[in-house]
C-alpha positions, 0 to 999 in steps of 0.5 A: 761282298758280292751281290746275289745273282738273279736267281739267289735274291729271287729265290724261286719255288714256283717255276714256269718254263715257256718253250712250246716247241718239237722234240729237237727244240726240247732236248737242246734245251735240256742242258739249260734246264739241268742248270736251272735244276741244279740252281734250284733243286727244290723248285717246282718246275711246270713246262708250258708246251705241245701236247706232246711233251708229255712224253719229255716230261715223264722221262725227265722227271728230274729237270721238269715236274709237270706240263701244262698245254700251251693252247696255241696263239696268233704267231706261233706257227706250231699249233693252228693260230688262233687266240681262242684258248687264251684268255683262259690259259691266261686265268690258268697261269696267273691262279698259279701264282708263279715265282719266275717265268722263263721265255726260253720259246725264242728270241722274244718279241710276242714270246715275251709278250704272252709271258707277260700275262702270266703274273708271275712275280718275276720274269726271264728270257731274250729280247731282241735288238729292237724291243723295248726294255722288259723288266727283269732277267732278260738278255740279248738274243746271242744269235752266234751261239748253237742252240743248247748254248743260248740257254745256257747263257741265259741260266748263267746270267741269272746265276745257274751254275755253268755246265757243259752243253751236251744233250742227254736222253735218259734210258729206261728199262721199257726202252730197252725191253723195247729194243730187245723185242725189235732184235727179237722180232726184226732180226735186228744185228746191232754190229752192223746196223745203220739207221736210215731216217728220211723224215722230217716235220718240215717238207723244206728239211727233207733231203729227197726219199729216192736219195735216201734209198740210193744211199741205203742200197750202196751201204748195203751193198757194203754189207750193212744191215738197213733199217728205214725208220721214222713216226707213223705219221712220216709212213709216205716218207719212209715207204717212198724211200723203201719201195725206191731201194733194191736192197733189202731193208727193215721197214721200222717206221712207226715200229717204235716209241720215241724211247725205242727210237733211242735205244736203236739208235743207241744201239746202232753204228750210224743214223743217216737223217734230216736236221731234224728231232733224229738228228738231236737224239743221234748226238744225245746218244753218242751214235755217229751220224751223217746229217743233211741239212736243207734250209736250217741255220748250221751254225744254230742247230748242227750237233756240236761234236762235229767229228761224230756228227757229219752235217752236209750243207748248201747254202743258196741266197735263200738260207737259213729257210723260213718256208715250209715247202720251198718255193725255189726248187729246193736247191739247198737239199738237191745240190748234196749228191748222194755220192758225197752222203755215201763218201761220207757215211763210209768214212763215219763207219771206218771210224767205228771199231767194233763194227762187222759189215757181212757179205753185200747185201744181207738183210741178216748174215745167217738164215738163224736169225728171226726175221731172215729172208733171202736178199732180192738184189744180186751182188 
């Protein structure tokens, strides 16, 4: 008779899931935390995260129940380190009377000590080659796999059923009266439009603003339209790389919410961008995408379709980067010239067949359309 698998025997109804990490962190664990649901379909899941993650949490209810913010602690780079909010935090977890609690934060270490403190009955997550033995359903950290693939392994070992590990971003229906109101508003021409998305968390993942603009203005010399997007907070990133482009453009920074975001990029036909939160949602939505990846680890964290998803990558002595300004000139992100991001991007939009580029340099092909202004820049 074969044994019960590790989460049969526990059976759990009080589940807690320790990833206090950004967005594209959050939706490569999505596949893993599909299996976890589907292995447990009547548990109450809580996911211990950044105050952010709300967001995450309320879009999708059907793999997470509730957030609770992680306060932040002495190595956890996310949040100002300090051990301030933690004895609390501790009480608070331990008066949830936890079944499971899972590390999926990392490769363990101090992940898994502050997991520790939680008193649950029973514990789960990575360990890594040198850390002592802990107690439970706890595996090597498989530093081979890509992302969404590591946590996936860990639900198989503990019994969940295998699902393939494809990213998703649920849609809803303010999403799209979002985007409907960005076509209204901005003109936007979804047969030809490519996103232009300069940012990102770390100033060590950005590729130059300039090239991103010399990139934008040879696309739209192609006749696609361009729109510059990212956060209200990247606004000096996306206003360099449009105040440096001749061509005119739409200026989407800060314009949207993270599910408008979505919908423009599920609308759009290509997303030129940073390995970064944009990069995940390009993949999670099907959309082309041409990725510049400075500093990151390729192997973990480019999207897996490799044919939809173009990732450009040096790697110097220094990579994978653990810096967040780089103290070497930045050589990973200057020696991808912008010729090959463009060679690039037209091959990825030669593979899309439904779309239309206009005549070079249109920002909209016909004076119809709201928002229409004459280019600034002469074919």
């Amino acid at each position: 008779m074969t044994p019960p698998t590790f989460l049969a025997a526990l059976a759990p109804r009080r589940i807690a899931i320790f990833r206090a990490l950004q967005l594209g962190d959050m939706l490569c664990a999505v596949p893993a935390l599909r299996a976890l649901r589907l292995a447990a379909p009547h548990a109450h899941i809580t996911l211990i995260g950044l105050p952010w993650a709300q967001a995450f949490v309320d879009r999708y209810t059907d793999l997470v129940d509730e957030l609770v913010v992680f306060p932040g602690a002495t190595g956890f780079p996310e949040q100002p380190e300090t051990d301030a909010g933690l004895p609390a935090f501790y009480e608070a977890m331990r008066a949830r009377h936890f079944d499971l609690a899972i590390q999926l934060h990392g490769s363990g270490g101090v992940a898994n000590d502050l997991l520790f403190e939680f008193g649950a009955r029973a514990y789960a997550g990575f360990v890594q080659a040198n850390e002592p033995h802990r107690e439970g359903g706890f595996i090597a950290w498989p530093d081979n796999l890509p992302e969404s693939e590591r946590y996936l392994a860990l639900m198989s070992a503990l019994g969940a059923p295998v699902i393939a590990p494809r990213l998703s971003f649920p849609l809803t229906e303010q999403d799209a009266a979002e985007y409907a109101s960005l076509v209204a508003g901005h003109g936007i021409e979804a047969h030809r439009l490519v996103l232009i998305h300069p940012g990102a968390q770390l100033p060590s993942r950005r590729w130059p603003a300039e090239r991103f603009a010399q990139v934008a203005d040879h696309l739209a010399a192609d006749g696609w339209q361009i729109a510059i997007t990212g956060t209200a907070a990247e606004a000096p990133v996306t206003g360099a790389a449009l105040g440096a482009m001749t061509a005119p453009a739409l200026h989407l920074g800060g314009a949207t919410s993270l599910g408008g975001l979505a919908a423009l990029v599920d609308h759009a036909r290509l997303v030129v961008c940073n390995d970064t939160g944009m990069s995940h949602i390009a993949a999670a939505m099907d959309t082309a995408s041409v990725v510049i990846a400075s500093g990151s680890d390729t192997r973990r964290w480019a999207p897996l379709d490799h044919e939809r998803h173009r990732v450009l990558a040096d790697y110097p002595a220094c990579r994978p980067c653990m810096f967040r300004d780089c103290p070497y000139g930045h050589p990973c992100a200057l020696n991808i010239g912008v010729e090959r991001v463009v060679e690039t991007a037209r091959a990825q939009l030669a593979r899309v067949g439904d779309a239309r580029p206009a005549q070079p340099y249109a920002l909209h092909a016909s004076s119809g359309n709201p928002g229409f202004q004459e280019p600034h820049h002469a074919a």
